[in-house]
C-alpha positions in Angstrom: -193.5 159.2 -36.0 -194.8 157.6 -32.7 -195.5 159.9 -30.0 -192.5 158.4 -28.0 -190.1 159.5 -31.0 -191.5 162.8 -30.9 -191.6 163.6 -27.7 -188.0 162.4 -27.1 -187.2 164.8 -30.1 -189.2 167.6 -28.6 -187.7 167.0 -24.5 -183.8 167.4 -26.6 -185.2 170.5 -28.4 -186.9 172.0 -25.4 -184.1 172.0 -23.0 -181.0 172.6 -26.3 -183.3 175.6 -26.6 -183.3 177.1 -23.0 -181.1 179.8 -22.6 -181.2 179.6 -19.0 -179.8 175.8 -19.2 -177.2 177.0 -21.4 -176.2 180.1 -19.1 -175.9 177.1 -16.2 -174.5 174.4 -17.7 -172.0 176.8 -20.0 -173.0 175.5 -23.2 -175.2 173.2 -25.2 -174.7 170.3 -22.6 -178.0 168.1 -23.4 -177.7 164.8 -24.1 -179.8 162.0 -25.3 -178.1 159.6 -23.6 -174.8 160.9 -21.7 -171.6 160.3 -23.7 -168.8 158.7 -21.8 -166.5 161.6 -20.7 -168.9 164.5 -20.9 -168.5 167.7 -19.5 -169.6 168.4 -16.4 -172.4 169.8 -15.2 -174.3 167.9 -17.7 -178.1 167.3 -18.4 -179.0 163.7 -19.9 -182.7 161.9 -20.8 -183.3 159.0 -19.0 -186.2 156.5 -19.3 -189.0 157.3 -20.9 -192.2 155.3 -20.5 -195.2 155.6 -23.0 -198.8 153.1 -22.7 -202.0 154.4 -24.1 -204.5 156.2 -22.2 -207.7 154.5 -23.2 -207.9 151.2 -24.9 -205.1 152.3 -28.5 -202.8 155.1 -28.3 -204.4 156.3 -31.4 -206.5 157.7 -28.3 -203.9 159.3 -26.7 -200.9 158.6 -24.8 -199.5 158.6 -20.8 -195.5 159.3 -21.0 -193.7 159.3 -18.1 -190.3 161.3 -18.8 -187.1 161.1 -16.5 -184.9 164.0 -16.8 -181.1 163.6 -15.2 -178.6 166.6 -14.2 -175.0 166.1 -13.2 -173.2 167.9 -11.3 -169.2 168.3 -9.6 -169.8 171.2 -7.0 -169.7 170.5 -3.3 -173.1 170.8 -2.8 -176.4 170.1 -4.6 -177.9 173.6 -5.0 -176.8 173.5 -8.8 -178.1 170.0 -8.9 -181.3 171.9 -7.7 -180.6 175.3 -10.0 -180.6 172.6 -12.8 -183.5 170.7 -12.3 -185.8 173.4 -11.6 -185.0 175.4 -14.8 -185.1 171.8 -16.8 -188.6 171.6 -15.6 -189.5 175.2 -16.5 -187.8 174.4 -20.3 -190.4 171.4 -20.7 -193.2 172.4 -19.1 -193.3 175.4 -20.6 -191.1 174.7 -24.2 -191.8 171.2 -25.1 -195.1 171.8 -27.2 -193.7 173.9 -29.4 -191.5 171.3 -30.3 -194.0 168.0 -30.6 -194.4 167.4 -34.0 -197.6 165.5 -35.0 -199.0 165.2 -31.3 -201.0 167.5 -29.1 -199.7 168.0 -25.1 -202.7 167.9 -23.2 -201.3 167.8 -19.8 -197.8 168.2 -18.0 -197.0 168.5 -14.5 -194.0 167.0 -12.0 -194.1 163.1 -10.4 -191.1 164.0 -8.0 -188.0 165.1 -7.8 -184.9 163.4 -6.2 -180.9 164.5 -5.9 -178.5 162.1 -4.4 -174.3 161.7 -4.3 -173.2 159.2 -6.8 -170.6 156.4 -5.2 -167.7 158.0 -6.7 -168.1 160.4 -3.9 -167.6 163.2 -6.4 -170.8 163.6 -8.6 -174.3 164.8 -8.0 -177.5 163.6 -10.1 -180.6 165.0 -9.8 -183.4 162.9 -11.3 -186.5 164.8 -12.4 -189.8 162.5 -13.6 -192.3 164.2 -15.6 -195.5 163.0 -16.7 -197.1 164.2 -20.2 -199.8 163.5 -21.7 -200.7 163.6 -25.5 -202.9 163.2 -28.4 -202.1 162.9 -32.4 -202.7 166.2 -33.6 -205.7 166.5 -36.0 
């Protein structure tokens, strides 16, 4: 499996696996890809970019992950509540779940959380950046 594929496997896993995300979200509200209609608050994958470190990803691989959270309240703080315990469920889950690839390194690019037009929705927007190697 590519490193992409696995690591999109392992993000689903990681946060489907946080029982902290569950608690928030009130129930197994991870989606690969957010259905139409789904359930509010919600957390979704968005892009996810992937280019070899060196000069073949055989040598590793640079993946830039975008996490989204949705959310209904008033306010943003679950928007916030959301994205910081999605972080905490990768950066400290996602490993365990990479099949065939090595994490090297993890950290945050930013994080962002803005009112949708519909004047009702929040999203929260997340961007990770991993890096990995095939595993020996």
């Amino acid at each position: 499996m590519s490193a992409q594929g696995a690591l999109r496997a392992a993000l689903v896993k990681a946060l489907r696996a946080d029982a902290e995300l569950v608690a928030l979200t009130g129930g197994e509200r991870v989606h690969d890809g957010a259905p139409r209609g789904a359930v509010h608050p919600f957390i979704e994958l968005g892009a996810l970019v992937s280019r070899p470190l060196l000069s073949s990803a055989e040598e590793g691989e640079e993946h830039e992950a975008e996490i989204l959270v949705h959310s209904r309240k008033d306010a943003r703080g679950e928007v916030a509540a959301l994205m910081a315990a999605a972080r905490e469920a990768v950066l400290a889950g996602v490993e365990g779940f990479l099949d065939g690839h090595v994490l090297v390194n993890a950290g945050t690019i930013d994080e962002r959380s803005e009112r949708l037009a519909d004047g009702r929705t929040w999203r929260g927007r997340l961007r990770l950046r991993l890096v990995s190697e095939p595993a020996d």
